[in-house]
N, C-alpha and C positions, 0 to 999 in steps of 0.2 A: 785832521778831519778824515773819516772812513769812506771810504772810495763811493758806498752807497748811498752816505748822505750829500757827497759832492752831487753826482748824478742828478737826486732827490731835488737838489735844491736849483739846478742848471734843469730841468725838470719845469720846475715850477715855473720859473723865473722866464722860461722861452713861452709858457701858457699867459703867464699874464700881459707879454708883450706881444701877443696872438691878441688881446684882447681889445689892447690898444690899439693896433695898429688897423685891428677892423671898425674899432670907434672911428678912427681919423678916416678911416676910407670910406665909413659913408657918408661922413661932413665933408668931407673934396665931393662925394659924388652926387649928392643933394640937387647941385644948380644942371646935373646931365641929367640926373632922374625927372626935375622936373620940366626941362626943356622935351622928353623924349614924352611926357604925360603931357604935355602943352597947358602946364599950371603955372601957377605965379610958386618959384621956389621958398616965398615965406611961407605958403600956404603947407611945406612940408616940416615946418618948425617943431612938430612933436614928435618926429622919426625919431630923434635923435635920443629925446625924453624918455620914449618908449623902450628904444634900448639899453637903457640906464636903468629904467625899472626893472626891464626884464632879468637884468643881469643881479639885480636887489632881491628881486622873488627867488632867482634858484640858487644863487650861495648857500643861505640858509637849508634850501632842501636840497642839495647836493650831499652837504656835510650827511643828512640822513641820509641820504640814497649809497652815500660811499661806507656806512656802519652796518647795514641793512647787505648790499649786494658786494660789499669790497674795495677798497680804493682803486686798485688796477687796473680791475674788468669796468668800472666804470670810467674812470679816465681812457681808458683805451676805447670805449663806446663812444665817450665824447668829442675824443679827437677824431673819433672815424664819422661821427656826426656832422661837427664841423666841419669839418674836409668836404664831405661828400654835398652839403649846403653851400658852401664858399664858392663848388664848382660850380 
């Protein structure tokens, strides 16, 4: 296997588990979010829906946006996106 598509794939594979691991972090942080809003935390039951959709809307237009502006410069937008929201 070529060194670039190791990378490529150790790449990929650390973004998808960014993905995950921010799903799981907002299901543990759910019952703090809504103790700090003083809600009932079932009443937050579609964060999580919400996220999943969100994630279903921009696959699809990601694929564009990375044909259109590049794979690179867009994964490197996204991670600095990410990041800079996470903070």
């Amino acid at each position: 296997m070529p060194h670039r598509l190791r990378m490529t794939t150790v790449i990929v594979g650390m973004t998808l588990l960014l993905v995950q691991l921010d799903a799981t972090v907002l299901g543990v942080a759910i019952p703090t979010i809504a103790h700090d809003l003083k809600i009932n935390p079932l009443s937050l039951h579609m964060t999580i829906s919400l996220y999943q959709l969100t994630l279903a809307v921009f696959i699809p237009i990601s694929g564009w946006a990375a044909d259109r502006f590049g794979s690179k410069r867009l994964f490197v937008s996204a991670a600095l996106l990410f990041m800079s929201m996470s903070v």
